[in-house]
C-alpha positions in Angstrom: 28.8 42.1 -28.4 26.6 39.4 -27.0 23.9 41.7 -25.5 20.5 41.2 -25.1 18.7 44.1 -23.7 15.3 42.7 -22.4 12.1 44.1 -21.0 13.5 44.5 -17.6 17.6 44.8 -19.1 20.1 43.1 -18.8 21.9 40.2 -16.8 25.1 38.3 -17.4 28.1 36.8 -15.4 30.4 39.0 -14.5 33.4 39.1 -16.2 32.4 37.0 -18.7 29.9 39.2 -20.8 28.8 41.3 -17.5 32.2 43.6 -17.8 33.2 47.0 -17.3 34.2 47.7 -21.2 30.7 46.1 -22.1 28.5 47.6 -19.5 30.2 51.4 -20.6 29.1 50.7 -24.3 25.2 49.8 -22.6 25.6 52.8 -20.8 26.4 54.4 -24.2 23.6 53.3 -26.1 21.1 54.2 -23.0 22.5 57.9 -23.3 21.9 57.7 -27.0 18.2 56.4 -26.5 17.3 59.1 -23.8 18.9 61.9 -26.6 16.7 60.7 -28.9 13.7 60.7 -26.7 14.0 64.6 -25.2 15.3 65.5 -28.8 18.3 66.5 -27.1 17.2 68.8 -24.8 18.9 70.0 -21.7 18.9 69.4 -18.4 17.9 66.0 -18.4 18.2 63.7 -15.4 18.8 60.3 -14.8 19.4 58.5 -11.1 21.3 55.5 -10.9 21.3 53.4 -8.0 23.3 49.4 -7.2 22.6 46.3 -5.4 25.1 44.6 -2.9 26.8 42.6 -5.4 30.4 42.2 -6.2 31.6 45.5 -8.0 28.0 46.7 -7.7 28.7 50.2 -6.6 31.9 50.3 -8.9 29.6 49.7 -12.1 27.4 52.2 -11.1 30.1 55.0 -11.4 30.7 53.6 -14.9 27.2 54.0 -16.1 27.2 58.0 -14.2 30.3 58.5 -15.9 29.3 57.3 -19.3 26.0 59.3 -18.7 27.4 62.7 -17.6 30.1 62.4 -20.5 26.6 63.2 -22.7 25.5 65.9 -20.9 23.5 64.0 -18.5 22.7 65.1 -14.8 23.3 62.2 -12.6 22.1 61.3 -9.2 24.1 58.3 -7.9 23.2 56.4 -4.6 25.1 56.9 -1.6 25.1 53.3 -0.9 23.6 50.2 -2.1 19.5 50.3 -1.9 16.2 48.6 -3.0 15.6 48.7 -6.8 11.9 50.1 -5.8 13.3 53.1 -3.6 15.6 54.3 -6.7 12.6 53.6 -9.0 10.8 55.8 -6.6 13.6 58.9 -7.2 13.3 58.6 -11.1 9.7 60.0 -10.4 10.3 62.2 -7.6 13.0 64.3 -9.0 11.5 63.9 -12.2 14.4 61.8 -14.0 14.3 60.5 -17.7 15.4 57.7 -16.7 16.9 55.3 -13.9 19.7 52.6 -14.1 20.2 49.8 -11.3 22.5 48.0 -11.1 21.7 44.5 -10.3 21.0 40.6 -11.0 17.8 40.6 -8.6 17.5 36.9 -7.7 20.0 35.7 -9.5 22.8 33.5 -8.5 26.1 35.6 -7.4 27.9 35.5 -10.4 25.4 37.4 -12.3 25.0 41.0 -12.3 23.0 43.0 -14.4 21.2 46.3 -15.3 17.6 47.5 -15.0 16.6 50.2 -17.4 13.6 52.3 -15.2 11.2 54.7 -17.3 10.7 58.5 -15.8 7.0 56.9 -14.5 9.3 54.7 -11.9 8.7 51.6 -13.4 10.6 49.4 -15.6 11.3 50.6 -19.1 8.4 49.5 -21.7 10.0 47.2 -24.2 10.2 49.6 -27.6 12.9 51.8 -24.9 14.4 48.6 -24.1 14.8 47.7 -28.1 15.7 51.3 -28.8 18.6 50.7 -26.3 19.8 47.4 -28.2 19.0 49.4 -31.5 21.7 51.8 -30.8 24.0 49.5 -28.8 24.1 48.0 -32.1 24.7 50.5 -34.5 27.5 52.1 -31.9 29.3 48.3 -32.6 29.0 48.9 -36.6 30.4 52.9 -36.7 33.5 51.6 -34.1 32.2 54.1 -31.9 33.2 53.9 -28.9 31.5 55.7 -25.1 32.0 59.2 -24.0 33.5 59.0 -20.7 34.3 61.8 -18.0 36.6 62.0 -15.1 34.0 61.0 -12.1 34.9 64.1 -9.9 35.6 66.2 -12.9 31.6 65.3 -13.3 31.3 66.4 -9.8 32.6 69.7 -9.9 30.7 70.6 -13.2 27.4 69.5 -11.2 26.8 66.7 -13.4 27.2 63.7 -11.3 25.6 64.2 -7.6 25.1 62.0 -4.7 22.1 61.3 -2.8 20.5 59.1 -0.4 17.3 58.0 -1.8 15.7 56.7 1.3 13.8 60.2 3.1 11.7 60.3 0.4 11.0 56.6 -0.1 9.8 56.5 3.1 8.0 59.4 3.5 6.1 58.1 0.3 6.0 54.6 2.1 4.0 56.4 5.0 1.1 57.4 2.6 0.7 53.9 2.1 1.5 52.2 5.5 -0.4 53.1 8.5 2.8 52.9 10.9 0.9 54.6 13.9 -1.2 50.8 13.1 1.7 48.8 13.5 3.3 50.5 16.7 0.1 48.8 18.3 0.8 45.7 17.6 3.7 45.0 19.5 5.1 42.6 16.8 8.3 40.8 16.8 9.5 40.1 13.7 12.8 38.5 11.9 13.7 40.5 8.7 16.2 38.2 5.9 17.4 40.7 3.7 19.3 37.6 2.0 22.5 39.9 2.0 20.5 42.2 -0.2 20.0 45.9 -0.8 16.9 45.5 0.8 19.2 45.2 4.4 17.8 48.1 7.0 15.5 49.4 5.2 12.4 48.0 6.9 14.3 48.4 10.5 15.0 52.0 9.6 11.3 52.4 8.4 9.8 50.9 11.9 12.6 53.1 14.2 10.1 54.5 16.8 7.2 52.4 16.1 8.2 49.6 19.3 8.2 46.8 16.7 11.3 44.5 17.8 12.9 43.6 15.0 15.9 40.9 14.2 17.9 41.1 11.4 19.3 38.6 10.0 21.4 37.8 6.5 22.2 41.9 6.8 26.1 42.4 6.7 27.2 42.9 3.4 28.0 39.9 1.4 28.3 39.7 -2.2 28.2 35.7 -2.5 25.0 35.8 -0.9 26.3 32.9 1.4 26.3 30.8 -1.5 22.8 31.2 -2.4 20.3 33.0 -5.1 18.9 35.5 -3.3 15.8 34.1 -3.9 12.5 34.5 -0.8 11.2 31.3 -1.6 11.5 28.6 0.8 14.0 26.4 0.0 16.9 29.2 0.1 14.9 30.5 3.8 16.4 27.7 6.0 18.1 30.9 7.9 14.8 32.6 8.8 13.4 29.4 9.8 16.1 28.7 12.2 15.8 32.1 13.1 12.4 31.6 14.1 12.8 28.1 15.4 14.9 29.7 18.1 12.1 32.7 19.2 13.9 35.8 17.6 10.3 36.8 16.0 6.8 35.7 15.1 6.8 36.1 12.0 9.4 36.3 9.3 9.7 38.4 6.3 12.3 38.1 3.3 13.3 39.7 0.3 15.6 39.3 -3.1 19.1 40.4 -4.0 17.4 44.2 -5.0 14.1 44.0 -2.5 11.5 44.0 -5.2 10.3 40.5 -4.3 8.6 39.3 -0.9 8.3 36.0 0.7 6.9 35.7 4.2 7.1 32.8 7.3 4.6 32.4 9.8 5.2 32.0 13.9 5.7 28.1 13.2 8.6 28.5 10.5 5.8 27.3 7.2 6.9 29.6 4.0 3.9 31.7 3.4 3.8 32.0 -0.4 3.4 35.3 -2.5 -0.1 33.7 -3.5 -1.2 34.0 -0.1 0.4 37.3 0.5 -1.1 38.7 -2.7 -4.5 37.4 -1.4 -4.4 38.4 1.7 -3.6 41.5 1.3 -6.5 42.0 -1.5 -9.0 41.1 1.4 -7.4 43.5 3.6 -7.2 46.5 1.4 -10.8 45.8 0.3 -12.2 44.9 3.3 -10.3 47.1 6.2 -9.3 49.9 3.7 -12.2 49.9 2.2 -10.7 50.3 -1.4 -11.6 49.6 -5.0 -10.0 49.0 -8.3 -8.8 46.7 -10.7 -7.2 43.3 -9.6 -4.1 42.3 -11.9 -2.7 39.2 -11.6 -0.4 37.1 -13.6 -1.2 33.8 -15.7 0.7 31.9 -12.8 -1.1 33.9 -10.0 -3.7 32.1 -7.8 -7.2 32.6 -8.6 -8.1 32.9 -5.3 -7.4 36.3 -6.2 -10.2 36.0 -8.6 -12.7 34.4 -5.9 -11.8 37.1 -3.8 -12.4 40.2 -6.6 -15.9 38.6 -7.5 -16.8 39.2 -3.7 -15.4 42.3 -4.2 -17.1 43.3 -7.7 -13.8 44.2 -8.7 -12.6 43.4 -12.6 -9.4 40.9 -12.6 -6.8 41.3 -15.6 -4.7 38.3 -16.2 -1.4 38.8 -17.8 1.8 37.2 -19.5 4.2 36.5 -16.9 6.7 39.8 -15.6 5.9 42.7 -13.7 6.4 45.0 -16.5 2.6 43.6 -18.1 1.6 44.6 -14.6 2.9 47.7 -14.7 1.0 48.6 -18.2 -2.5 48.6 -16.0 -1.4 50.2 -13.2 -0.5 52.7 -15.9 -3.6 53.1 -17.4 -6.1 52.6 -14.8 -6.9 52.6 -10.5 -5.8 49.4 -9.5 -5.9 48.3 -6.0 -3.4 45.5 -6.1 -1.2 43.8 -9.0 1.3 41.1 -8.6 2.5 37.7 -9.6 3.5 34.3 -8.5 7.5 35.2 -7.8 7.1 37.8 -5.2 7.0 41.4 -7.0 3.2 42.7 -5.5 2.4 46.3 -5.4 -1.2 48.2 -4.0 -2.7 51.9 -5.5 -1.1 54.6 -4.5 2.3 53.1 -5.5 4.5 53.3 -9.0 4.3 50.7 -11.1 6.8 48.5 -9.4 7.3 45.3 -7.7 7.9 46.1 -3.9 9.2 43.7 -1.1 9.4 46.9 1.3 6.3 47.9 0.9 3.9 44.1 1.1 6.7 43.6 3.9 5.4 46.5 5.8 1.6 45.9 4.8 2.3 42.3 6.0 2.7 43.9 9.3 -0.1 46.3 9.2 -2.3 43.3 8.9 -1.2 41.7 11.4 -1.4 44.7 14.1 -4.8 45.3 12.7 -6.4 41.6 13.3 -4.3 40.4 16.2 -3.8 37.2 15.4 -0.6 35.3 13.8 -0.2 34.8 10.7 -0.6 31.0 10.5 -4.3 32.0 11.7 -4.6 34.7 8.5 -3.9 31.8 6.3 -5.7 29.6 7.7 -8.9 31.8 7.3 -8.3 33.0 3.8 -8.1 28.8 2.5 -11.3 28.5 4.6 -12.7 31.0 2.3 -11.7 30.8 -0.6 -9.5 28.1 -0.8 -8.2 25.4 -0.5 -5.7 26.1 -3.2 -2.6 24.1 -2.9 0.4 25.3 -5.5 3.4 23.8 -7.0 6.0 24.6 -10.0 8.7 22.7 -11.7 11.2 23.0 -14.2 11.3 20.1 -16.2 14.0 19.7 -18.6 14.1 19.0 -22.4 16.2 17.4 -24.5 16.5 20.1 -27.2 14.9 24.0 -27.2 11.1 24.1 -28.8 9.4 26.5 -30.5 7.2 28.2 -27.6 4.3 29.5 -30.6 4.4 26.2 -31.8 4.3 24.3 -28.7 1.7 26.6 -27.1 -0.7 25.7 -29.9 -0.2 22.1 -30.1 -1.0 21.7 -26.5 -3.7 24.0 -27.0 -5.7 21.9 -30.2 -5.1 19.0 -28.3 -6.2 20.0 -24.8 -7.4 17.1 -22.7 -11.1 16.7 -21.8 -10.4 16.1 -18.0 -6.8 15.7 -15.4 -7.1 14.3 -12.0 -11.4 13.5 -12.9 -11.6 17.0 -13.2 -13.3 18.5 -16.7 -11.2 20.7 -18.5 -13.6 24.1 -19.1 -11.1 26.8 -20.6 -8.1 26.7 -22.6 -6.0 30.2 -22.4 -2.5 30.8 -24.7 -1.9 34.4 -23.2 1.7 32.7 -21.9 1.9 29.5 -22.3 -0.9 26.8 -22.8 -3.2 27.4 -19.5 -6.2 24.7 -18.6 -8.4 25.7 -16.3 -10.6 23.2 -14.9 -14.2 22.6 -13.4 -13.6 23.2 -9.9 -10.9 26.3 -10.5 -7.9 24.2 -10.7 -5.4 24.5 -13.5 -2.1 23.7 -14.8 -0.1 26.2 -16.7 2.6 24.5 -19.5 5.3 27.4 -20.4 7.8 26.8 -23.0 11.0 28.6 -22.3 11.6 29.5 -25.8 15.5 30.3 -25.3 16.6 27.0 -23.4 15.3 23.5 -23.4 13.2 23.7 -20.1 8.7 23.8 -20.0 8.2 25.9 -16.9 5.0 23.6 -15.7 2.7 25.7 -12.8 -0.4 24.1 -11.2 -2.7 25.3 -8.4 -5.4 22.5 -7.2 -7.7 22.1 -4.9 -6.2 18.9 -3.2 -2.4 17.9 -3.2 -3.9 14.5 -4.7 -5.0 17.2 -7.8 -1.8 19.2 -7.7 0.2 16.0 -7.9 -2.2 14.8 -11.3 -1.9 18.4 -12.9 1.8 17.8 -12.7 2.2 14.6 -13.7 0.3 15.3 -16.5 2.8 18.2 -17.4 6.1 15.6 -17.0 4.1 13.5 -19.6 3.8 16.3 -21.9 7.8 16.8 -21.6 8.4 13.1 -21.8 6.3 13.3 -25.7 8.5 16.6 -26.5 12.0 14.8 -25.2 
């Protein structure tokens, strides 16, 4: 079975690989791995939760029946919800384990499963090759799933609905000051982009006066046609939205609501860079709290500028929240996220969160009183200005991404755009980082012909010379 199970699961289009006899026998070989791992103890527990995709809530039965049919104790979502609320019920109820269905930003014919650790955060990678291991060696025996009756599961108490939501939110309100936000008197338009994210933060502000519009909220599992994606190109709907004085400022989040992207009063895209930073200086400076800053290799380093003020150590890491995840695991830190919207602060699981930096968005803005065009403007006066673009530039053929990597490392350039090249990093990629705290970040894909090509300057004129020298470097592979 063509199955790769991955550090965050697996995605595929549905009913081409992504299909009910296929997602059974991962469901299978995810009962097999959590055996193996409580040495077959009982009373284990494992939630499952879906997205708003097509057949979404129907695969989620699957997986609780496959589970229960092993002896499992299942608690399946009422309805559809953020990927970071059910993460949150694998550690509240104290699950092994938590399965969610869904493609995240992914275009609409994708669907897909994240595998969720009992710390509510995405499995660590040895689960996620156990899972394949067995997936495996179930395809070589011929054996086949368990499977039981769904409300035969029911009446034997193995299979139990819930509404993960109280909870969420009453954790949500360690971390949010909503009494904050009821003084601000904000009006804000909320895209869920047809996502599981839809009503959540309306529910979360009921009582709080906050006038909020919802927009992209009824369910749709096309997505209108588009990934459900908070960057700006795909946020032509919040803009008109705000175009048209629904709100001041605009928040968005992704097909499961683990990922935030944010609009200001005029309708400008306010980048996950800026949000990440932002809210760094507001949890350091407002909150008054301390602790490790982790960022990814494609992450601003304003965040870095920012944790020097703050005498706070930064952690760069490979791209994917799951790198992130193994700090917040280990140590206090006060914020960790990365360049495609999954942020989180302390206090919270190790998990990407568009709720919650939606909601803190807002905090901020209550708190200083002034739009959010202004709190940009600000932060670039201090520690910008950092302009960002990335592209996907295609290759001819697939290239080794070891190989690659070191070539562009031993023949790193002395200077782009009359800048001097001063480090060279390979955590992910080749990374040069330049005098004045530009850089340009080459990734090889490594599974498809495509260099992922990232570059932060401090000028567009620089941005546009980091990138150009990136197309050259695919024009010499191609």
């Amino acid at each position: 079975m063509p199955v790769h199970f991955g550090t965050d699961g697996w995605r595929a289009v549905i009913s081409d690989t992504f299909t009910f006899h296929n997602l059974r026998l991962v469901s299978q070989a995810i009962a097999d791995m959590l055996e193996a791992d409580t040495d077959g103890e009982e009373g284990i527990a494992a939630v499952v939760g879906f997205d708003t995709r097509f057949l979404s809530d129907r695969y989620a039965r699957e997986v609780a029946r496959v589970l229960a049919a092993n002896g499992i104790k299942v608690w399946l979502a009422q309805a559809d919800a953020p990927t970071p609320a059910i993460s949150y019920a694998v550690k509240r109820k104290g699950a092994a384990a938590g399965v969610m269905i869904t493609a995240s930003h992914n275009a609409p014919r994708y669907n897909g499963v994240k595998l969720k650790a009992a710390y509510g955060g995405s499995a660590p990678p040895e689960q996620a090759r156990r899972v394949e291991v067995y997936l495996n060696d179930n395809e070589e025996r011929g054996r086949g799933p368990n499977l039981m009756d769904y409300e035969k599961a029911r009446k034997l108490g193995l299979l139990e609905r819930f509404n993960p939501l109280p909870d969420y939110f009453a954790h949500l309100h360690t971390l949010i000051d909503a009494d904050r936000i009821a003084e601000g008197r904000l009006r804000v338009v909320v895209d869920s982009m047809y996502g599981s994210g839809r009503g959540v933060i309306r529910a979360f502000l009921q009582g709080t006066g906050v006038e909020v519009h919802e927009i992209r909220a009824e369910m749709n599992p096309g997505f209108g046609g588009v990934h459900p994606e908070p960057i700006a190109r795909y946020l032509g709907a919040l803009a008109t939205a705000i175009a048209t004085g629904r709100g001041d400022v605009g928040l968005a989040t992704d097909g499961d609501a683990d990922r935030i992207g944010a609009m200001d009063e005029r309708g400008n895209f306010v980048d996950p860079h800026k949000i990440m930073a932002l809210s760094l200086r507001y949890l350091a400076e407002v909150r008054g709290l301390r602790g490790a800053v982790v960022r990814t290799v494609s992450t601003t380093r304003m965040i870095d500028r920012l944790a020097a003020r703050y005498g706070v150590p930064v952690h760069e890491t490979p791209v994917g929240f799951n790198h992130i995840a193994d700090h917040m695991l280990q140590e206090d830190v006060l914020i960790g996220g990365e360049e495609s919207g999954g942020i989180a602060f302390l206090g919270h699981i190790p998990e990407g969160d568009g709720i919650l930096m939606g909601l803190l968005i807002l905090e901020m803005l209550a708190y200083y009183r002034e739009p959010l065009s202004a709190l940009v403007e600000d932060l670039l006066a201090e520690v910008g200005p950092a302009h960002y673009a990335r592209t996907d530039l295609r290759l001819r053929h697939p290239v080794s991404k070891r190989r690659m990597t070191q070539r562009l490392a031993e023949n790193a350039p002395q200077a782009i755009g009359g800048e001097a090249v001063t480090e060279v990093s390979t955590l992910d990629g080749c990374k040069y980082i330049l005098a004045d705290d530009s850089w340009l970040l080459i990734r090889p894909s490594g599974t498809e012909p495509v260099l992922r090509v990232y570059a932060e300057g401090r000028s567009p004129e620089m941005v546009k010379a980091l990138l150009a020298y990136g197309e050259e470097v695919a024009k010499a592979v191609a």
